[in-house]
Structure formats: C-alpha cells, structure tokens
C-alpha positions in Angstrom: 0.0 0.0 0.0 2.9 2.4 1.3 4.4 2.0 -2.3 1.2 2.4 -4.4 0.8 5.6 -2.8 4.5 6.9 -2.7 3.7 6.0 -6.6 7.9 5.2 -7.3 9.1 9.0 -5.2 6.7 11.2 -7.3 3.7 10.8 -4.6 3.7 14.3 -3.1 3.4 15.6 -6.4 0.8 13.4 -8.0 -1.5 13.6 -4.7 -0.7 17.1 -4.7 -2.6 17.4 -8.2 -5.0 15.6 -7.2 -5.8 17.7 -4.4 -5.2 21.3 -6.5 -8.0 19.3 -9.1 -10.3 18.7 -6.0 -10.1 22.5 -4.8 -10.6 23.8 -8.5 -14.2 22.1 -8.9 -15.1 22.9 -5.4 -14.6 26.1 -6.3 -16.0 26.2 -9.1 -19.3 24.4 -8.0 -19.8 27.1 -5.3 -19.2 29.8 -8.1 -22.2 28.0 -10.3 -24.3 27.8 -7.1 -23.5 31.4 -6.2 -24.5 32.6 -10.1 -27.6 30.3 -10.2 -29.1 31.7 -7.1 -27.7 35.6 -8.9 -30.1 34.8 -11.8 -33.1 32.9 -9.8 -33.0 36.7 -7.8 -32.8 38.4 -10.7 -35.7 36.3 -12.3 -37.6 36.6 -9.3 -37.1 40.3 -9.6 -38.1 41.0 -13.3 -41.3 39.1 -13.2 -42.0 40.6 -9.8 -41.8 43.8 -11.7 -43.6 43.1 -14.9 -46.6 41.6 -12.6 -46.8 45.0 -11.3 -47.1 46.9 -14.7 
C-alpha cells in the first residue's frame, strides 16, 4: 500500500494534483451555485416587476 501511494518518489506531487484538481471544482461548484441563485433573484425580480405593470 505504502508503495502504491508513494507511486515510485513522485507521490507528493501526484496527490498534490490531485488535491489542486479537487479545490478547482469545489470552487468552481460554489461559483455556479453562487451565479444560479444571482439569476433565480434576478428572475424573481423581473417578473415581480412586470406583474406589477
């Protein structure tokens, strides 16, 4: 097991990747939730409006 993940010396580096991969789509999935829940406002918003006209 210890030499699977030591992966031949270059372990650190490829875990490291994987880890840098893991933080880029967990950022990037609370960016798309932020933006969806932006435009659901903004929806909510303009129909509120046009209701009122």
């Amino acid at each position: 097991m210890i030499e699977w993940l030591s992966m031949g010396g270059h372990g650190f580096y490829i875990w490291a990747s994987y880890g840098m991969l893991f933080l880029a789509i967990a950022i990037e999935l609370f960016g798309l939730r932020q933006r969806r829940r932006n435009a659901l406002t903004m929806i909510a918003q303009v129909t509120e409006e046009a209701s009122w006209q």
